[in-house]
C-alpha positions as CSV (number, residue, x, y, z in Angstrom):
1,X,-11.1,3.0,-6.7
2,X,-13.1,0.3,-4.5
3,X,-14.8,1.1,-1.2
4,X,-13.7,1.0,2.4
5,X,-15.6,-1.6,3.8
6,X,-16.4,-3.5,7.0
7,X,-16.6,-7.1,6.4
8,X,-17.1,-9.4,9.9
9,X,-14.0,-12.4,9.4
10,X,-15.5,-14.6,11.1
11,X,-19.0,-14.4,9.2
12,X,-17.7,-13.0,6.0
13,X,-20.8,-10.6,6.4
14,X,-20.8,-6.9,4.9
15,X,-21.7,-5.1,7.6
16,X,-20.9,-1.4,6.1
17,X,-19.5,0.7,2.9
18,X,-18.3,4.2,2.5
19,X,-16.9,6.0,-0.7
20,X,-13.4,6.8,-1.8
21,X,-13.6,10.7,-2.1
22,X,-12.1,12.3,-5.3
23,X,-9.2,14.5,-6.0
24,X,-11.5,17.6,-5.6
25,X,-12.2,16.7,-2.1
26,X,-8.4,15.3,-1.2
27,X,-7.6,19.0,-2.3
28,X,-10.0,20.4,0.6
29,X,-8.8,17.7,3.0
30,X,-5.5,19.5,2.8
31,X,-6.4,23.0,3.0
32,X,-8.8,22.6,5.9
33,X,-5.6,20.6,7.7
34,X,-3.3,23.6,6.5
35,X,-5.9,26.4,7.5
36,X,-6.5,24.3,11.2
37,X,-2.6,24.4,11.9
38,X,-2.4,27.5,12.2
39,X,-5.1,27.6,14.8
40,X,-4.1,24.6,16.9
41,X,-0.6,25.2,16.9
42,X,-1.8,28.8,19.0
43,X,-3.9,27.4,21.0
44,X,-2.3,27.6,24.6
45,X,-1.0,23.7,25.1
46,X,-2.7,23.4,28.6
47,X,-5.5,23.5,26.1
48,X,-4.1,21.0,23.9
49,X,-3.1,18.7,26.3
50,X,-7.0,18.9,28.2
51,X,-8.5,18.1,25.0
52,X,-5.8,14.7,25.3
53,X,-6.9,14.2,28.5
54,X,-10.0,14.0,27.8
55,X,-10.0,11.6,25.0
56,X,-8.4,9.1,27.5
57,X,-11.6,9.4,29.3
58,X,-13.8,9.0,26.8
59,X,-11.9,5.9,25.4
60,X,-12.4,4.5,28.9
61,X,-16.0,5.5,28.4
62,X,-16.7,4.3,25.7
63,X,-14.7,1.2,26.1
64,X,-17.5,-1.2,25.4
65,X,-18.5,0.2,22.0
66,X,-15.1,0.7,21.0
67,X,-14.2,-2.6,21.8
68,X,-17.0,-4.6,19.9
69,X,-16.1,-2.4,16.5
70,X,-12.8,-4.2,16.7
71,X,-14.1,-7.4,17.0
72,X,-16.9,-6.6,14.0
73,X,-14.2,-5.8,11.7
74,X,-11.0,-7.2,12.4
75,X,-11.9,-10.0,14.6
76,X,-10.2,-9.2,17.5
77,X,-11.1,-11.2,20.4
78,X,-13.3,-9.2,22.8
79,X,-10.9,-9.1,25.7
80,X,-8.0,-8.3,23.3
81,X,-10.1,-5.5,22.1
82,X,-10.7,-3.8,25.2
83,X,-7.0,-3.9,26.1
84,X,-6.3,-2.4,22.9
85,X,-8.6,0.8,24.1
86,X,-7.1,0.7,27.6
87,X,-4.0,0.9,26.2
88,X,-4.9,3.8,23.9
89,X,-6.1,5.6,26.5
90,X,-3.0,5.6,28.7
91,X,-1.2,7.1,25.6
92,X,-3.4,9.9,25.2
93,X,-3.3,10.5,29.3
94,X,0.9,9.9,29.1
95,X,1.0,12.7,26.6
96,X,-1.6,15.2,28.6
97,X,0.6,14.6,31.3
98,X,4.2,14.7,30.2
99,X,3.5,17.2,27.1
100,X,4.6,20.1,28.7
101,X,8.1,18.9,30.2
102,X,8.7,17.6,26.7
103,X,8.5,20.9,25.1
104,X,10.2,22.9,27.4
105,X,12.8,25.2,26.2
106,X,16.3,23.2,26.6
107,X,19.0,25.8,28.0
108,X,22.6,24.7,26.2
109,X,25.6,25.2,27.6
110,X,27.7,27.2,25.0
111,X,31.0,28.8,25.0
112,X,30.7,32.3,25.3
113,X,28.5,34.5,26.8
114,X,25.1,35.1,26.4
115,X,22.2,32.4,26.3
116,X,21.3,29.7,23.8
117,X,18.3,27.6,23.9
118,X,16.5,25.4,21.6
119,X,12.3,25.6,21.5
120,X,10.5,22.3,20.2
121,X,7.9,23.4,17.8
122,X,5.2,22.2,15.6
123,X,5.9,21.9,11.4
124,X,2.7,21.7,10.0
125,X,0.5,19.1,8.4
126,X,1.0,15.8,8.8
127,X,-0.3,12.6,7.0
128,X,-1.3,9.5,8.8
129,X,-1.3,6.0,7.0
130,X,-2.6,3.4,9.2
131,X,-2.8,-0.9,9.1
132,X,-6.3,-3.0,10.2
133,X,-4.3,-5.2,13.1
134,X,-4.1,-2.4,15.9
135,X,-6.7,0.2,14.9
136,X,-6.8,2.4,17.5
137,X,-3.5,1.7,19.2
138,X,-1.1,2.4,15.6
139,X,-3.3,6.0,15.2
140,X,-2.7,7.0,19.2
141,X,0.7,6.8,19.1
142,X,1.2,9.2,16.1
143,X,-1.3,11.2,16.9
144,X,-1.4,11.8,20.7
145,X,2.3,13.1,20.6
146,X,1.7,15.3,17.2
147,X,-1.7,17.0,18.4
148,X,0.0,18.0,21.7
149,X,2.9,19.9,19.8
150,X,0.0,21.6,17.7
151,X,0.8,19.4,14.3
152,X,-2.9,18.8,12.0
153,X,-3.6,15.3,11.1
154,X,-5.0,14.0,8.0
155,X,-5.9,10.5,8.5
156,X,-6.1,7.6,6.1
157,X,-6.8,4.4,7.6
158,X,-6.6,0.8,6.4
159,X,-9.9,0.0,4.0
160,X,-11.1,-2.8,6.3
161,X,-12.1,-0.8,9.5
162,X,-13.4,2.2,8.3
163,X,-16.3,2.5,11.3
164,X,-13.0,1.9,13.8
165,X,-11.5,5.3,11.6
166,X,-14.5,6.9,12.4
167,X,-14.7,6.5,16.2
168,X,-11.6,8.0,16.0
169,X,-12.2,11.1,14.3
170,X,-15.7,11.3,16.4
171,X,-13.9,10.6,20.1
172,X,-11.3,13.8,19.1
173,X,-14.2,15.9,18.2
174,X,-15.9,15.0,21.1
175,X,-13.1,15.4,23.2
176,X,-13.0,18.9,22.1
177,X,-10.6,19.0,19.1
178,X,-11.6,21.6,16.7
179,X,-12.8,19.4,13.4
180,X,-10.3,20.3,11.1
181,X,-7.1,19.3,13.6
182,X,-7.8,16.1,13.0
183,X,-9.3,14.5,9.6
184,X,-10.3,11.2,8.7
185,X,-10.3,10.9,5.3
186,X,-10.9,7.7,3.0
187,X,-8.5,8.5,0.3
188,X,-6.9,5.5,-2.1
189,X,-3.5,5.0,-2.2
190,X,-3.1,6.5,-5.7
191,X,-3.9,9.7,-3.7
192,X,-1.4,9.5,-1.6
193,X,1.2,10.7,-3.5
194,X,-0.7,13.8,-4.1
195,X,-1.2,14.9,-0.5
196,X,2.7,14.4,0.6
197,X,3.6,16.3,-2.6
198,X,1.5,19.3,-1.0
199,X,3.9,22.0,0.1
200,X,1.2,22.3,2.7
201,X,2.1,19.1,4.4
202,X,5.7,18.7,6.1
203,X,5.5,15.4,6.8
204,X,3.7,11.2,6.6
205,X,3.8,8.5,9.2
206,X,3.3,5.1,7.7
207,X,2.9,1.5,9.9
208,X,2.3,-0.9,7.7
209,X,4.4,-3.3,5.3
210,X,7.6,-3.1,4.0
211,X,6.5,-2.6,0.1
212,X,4.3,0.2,1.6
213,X,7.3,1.7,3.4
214,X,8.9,1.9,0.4
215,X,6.3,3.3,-2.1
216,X,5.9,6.0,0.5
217,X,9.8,7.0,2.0
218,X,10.2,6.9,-1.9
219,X,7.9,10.0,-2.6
220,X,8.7,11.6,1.0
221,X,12.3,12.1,0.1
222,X,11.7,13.0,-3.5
223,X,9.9,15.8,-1.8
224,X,11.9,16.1,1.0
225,X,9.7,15.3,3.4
226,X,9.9,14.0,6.9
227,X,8.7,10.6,7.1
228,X,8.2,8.1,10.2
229,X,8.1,4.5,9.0
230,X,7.0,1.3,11.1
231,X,7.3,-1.9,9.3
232,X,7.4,-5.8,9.2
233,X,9.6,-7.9,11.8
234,X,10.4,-11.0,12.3
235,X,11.1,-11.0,16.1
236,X,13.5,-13.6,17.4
237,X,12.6,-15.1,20.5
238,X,16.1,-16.5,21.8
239,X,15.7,-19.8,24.7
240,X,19.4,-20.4,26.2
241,X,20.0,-23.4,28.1
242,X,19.5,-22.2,31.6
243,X,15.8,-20.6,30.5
244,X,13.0,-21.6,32.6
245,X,11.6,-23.6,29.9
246,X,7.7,-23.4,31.1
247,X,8.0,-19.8,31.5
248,X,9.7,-20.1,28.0
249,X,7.1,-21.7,26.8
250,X,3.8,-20.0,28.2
251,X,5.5,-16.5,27.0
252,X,6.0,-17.7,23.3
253,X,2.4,-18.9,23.3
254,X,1.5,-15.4,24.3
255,X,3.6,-14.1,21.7
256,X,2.6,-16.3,18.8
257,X,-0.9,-16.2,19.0
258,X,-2.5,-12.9,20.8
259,X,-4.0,-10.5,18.3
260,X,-3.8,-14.0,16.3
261,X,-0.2,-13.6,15.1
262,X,-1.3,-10.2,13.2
263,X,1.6,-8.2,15.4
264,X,4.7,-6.4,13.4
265,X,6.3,-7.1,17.1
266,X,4.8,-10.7,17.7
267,X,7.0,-13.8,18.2
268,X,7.9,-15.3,15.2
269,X,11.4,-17.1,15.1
270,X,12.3,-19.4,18.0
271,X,15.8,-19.9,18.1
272,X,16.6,-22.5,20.8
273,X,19.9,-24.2,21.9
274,X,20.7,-27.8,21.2
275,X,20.3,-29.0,25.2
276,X,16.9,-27.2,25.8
277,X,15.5,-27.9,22.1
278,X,13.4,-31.2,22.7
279,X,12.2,-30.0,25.8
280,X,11.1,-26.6,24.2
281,X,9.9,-27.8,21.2
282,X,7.5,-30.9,22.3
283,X,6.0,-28.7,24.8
284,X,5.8,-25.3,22.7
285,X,4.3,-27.6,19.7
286,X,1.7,-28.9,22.6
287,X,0.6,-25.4,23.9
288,X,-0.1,-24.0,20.5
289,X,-2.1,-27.2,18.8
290,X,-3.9,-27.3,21.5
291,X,-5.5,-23.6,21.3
292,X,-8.8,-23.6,19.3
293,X,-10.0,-20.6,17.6
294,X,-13.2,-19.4,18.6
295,X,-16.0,-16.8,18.1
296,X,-14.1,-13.9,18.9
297,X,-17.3,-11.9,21.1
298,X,-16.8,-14.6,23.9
299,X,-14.7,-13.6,26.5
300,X,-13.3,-16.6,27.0
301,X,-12.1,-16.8,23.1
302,X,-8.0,-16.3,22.8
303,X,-7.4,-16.9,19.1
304,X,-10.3,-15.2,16.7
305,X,-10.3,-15.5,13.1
306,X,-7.7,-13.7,11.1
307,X,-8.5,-10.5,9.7
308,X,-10.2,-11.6,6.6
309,X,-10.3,-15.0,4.4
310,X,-7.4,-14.0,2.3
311,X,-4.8,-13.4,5.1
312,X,-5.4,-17.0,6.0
313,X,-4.8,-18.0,2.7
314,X,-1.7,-15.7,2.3
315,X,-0.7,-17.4,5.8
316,X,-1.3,-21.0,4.1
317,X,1.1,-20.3,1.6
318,X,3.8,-19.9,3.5
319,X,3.0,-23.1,5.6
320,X,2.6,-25.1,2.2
321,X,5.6,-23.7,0.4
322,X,8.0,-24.8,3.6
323,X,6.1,-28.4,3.5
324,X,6.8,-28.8,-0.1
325,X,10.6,-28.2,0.2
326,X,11.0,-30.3,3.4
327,X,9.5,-28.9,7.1
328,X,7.8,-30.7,9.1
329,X,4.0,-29.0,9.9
330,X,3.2,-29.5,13.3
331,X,-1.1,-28.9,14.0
332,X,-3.7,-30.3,16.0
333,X,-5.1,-33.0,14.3
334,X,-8.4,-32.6,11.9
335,X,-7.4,-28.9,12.5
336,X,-7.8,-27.0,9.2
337,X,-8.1,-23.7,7.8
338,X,-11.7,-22.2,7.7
339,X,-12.3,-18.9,5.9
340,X,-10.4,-16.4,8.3
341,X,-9.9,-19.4,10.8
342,X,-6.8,-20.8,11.0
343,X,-5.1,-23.2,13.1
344,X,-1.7,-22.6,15.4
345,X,1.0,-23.9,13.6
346,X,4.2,-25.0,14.8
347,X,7.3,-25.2,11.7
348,X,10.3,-27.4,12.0
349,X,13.1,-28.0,10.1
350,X,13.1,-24.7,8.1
351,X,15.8,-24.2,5.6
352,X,17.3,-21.0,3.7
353,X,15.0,-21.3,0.4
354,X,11.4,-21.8,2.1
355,X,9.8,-18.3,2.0
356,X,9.1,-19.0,5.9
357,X,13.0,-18.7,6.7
358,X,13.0,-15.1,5.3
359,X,10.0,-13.6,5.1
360,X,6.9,-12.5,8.0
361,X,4.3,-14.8,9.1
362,X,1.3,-13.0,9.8
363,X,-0.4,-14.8,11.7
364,X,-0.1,-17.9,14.2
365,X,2.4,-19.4,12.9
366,X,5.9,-20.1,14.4
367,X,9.3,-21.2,13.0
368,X,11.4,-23.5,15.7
369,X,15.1,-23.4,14.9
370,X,17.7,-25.5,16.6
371,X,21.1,-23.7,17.3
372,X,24.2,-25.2,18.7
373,X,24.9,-22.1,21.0
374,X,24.1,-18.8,22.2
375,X,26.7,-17.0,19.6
376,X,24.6,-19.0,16.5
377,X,21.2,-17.9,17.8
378,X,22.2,-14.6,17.6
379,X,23.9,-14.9,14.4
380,X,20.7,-16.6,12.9
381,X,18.4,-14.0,14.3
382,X,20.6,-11.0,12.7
383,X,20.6,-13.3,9.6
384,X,17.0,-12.1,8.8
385,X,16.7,-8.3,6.8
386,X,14.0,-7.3,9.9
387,X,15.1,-5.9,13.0
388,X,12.3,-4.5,14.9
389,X,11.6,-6.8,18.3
390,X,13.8,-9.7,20.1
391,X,12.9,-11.7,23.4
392,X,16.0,-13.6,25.0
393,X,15.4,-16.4,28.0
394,X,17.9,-17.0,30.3
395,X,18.4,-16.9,34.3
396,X,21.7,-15.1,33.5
397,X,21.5,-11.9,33.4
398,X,24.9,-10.6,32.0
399,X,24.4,-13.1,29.5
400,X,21.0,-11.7,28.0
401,X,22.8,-7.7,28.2
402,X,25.6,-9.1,26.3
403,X,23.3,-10.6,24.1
404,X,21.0,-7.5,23.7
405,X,24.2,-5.5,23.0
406,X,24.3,-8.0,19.5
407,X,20.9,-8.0,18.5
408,X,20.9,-5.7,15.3
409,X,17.1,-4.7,16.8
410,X,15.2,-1.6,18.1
411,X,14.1,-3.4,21.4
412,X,15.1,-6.3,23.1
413,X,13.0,-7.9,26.0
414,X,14.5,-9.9,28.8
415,X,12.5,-12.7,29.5
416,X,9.4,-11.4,28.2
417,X,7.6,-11.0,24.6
418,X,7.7,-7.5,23.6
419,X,4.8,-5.1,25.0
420,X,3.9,-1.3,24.6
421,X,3.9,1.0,27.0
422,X,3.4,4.7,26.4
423,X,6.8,5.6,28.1
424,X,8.7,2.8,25.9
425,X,10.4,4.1,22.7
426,X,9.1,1.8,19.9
427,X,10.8,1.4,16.5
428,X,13.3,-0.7,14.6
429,X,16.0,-0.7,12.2
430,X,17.2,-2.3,9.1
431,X,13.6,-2.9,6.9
432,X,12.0,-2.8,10.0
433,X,11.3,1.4,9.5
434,X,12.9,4.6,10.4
435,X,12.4,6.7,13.2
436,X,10.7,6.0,16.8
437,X,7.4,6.3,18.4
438,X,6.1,6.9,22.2
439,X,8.0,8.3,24.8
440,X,9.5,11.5,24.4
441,X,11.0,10.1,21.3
442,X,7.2,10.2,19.6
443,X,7.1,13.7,20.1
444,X,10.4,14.5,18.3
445,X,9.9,13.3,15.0
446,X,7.8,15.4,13.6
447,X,9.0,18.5,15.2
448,X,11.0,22.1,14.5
449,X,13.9,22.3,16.7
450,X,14.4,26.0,16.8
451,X,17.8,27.3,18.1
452,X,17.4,30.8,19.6
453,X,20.9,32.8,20.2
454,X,20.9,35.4,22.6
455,X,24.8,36.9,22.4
456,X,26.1,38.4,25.1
């Protein structure tokens, strides 16, 4: 079992390394989450939802610090990063404040007399599985909602930010959390099994790929365990004929290349209609060759390096293989892949067969598409097995709700690349996952709701 380490992308330096524990100690992980539950789920929830509160404030803090560990370890441009811990804290602080209606007893109206109400409790134990491209911002939205209902968390975080894990962990403790509510633990995967298996624990949350969806909803329901599962897209980004084409343009930049392309929800398909294509495309393909990556601790820096050397060559792949079977490439010139550096890339003439047509980019990297009408773009962007984020452009409004109303997708964005907020529902369907996040939805799935009967 190898270490978690951090390892700065755009140096390639080893910065820190910290030890897998063994089965012994996954064993106690569990049973100090079990024997915690039944402490935090008594704890009064004006309590609860203090101790969210303030872990907003120390995120805001603490901003700073929190925001140059991102940049050490997954390269993550420095403004980037402290909007990633903004937005964390405004989940935390949405959850302090709207805890309390969420859980309020629901009064139903039944036939017959008497009362009937349901109560929203906590289940128990859950495990957390988290990616490297949003470190803080993935664990805050499962967590914030589950420690508010009074559910433990047992923590295992992606093996390339393990000092980003740990600010985690320490900002809850600090924040007032008893220790054993919420664990970090740097387990390897072949552990996992073991932990959801644990009658103690009712339940995993998993963002991450679609292989690693599987492997996991696999032993979840073999188990029958409650499982939340955030996966890959390939977001469409739909331009009709009447789009403001600059706007267009400027928003699928944004949505390409922020967090360099390392987004479940970023842009990745542009589906465009014959009249508008030439104009789209010549300036899209302008925009994004002429971004530069930088050092990603400058302010000024938009595009950083990937999150390590082999994403970008994972990335190159894909650009290679749809090259070698007939797209057109379209990059800055002398721009060139450099370690974790790698260059916006516009794609052209993509065909069923190049693993870019089906499969997620990861990085920024776009596909342009040319459709004849509005009914093929949408056709072609339900075409794909992903259906997690969709942006449509158009000045008509009925046409993008009619459109929306197509999209096989968990959220559509009018005019706009898809954003979080903490009052937004976020999820997606097909092998984009299962279940929602955020809003009051977030605070649902991992939750007992307890009918109580009162007859008359």
């Amino acid at each position: 079992m190898g270490a978690y380490r951090t390892i700065n992308p755009a140096t390639g330096e080893t910065l820190a390394e910290f030890p897998v524990v063994d089965d012994a100690e996954v064993d106690a992980i569990v049973a100090r989450s079990f024997a915690a539950y039944r402490a935090l789920r008594a704890m009064p929830l004006e309590q609860r939802t203090g101790i969210l509160r303030r872990t907003a404030e120390l995120h805001r803090e603490r901003i700073d610090e929190f925001a140059r560990i991102l940049t050490l370890e997954v390269g993550k441009p420095i403004t980037q990063a402290r909007g990633e811990v903004e937005l964390v804290a405004s989940i935390y602080e949405y959850y302090a404040d709207h805890a309390a209606t969420f859980l309020a007893d629901e009064q139903l109206a039944i036939v017959g007399g008497g009362e009937a109400l349901v109560r929203t409790e906590a289940i128990g134990p859950l495990l957390g599985i988290m990616p490297w491209n949003y470190p803080y911002y993935q664990v805050a939205r499962f967590a914030a909602p589950n420690l508010a209902l009074g559910n433990t968390i047992m923590l295992k975080h992606a093996r390339n930010c393990p000092q980003s894990a740990l600010a985690i962990e320490r900002v809850l403790h600090d924040a007032g959390l008893p220790t054993d509510a919420y664990i970090n633990a740097f387990i390897d995967s072949s552990q996992v099994p073991r932990i959801i298996a644990d009658d103690r624990v009712r339940g995993v949350s998993l963002t991450g790929s679609e292989a690693a969806g599987s492997a996991v909803g696999e032993v979840a329901g073999r188990h029958m365990k409650r499982a939340v599962l955030e996966l890959g897209g390939s977001d469409p980004f739909i331009v009709l004929d009447d789009a403001d084409i600059d706007v267009a343009v400027a928003a699928g930049v944004r949505g390409r290349v922020a967090n360099a392309g390392q987004a479940c929800t970023a842009s990745k398909r542009f589906i465009v209609v014959d009249s508008v294509y030439e104009e789209f495309t010549s300036k899209f393909i302008a925009a994004m060759t002429a971004i530069t990556p930088g050092d990603p601790e400058s302010g000024d820096t938009f595009l950083g390096p990937l999150s390590s050397a082999a994403a970008g060559e994972e990335l190159d792949e894909f650009v290679q293989d749809a090259l070698a079977k007939g797209a057109t490439v379209h990059v800055a010139p002398g721009a060139r892949r450099s370690g974790a550096f790698y260059p916006p890339t516009v794609l052209t003439e993509v065909t069923p067969g190049m693993r870019a047509y089906s499969e997620e980019l990861f990085g920024p990297a776009a596909v342009v598409y040319r459709v004849p009408s509005p009914q093929a773009a949408v056709e072609l962007a339900n075409e794909s097995p992903f259906g997690l984020a969709s942006s449509i452009f158009t000045t008509d409004q009925d046409a993008a709700r009619r459109i929306a109303g197509e999209l096989e997708v968990g959220m559509v964005w009018i005019n706009s690349t898809s954003r979080s907020a903490p009052d937004l529902p976020f999820g997606g369907v097909k092998r984009s996952g299962v279940g929602r996040e955020l809003a009051k939805y977030g605070i649902d799935e991992f939750a007992n709701k307890k009918l109580i009967r009162t007859p008359a």
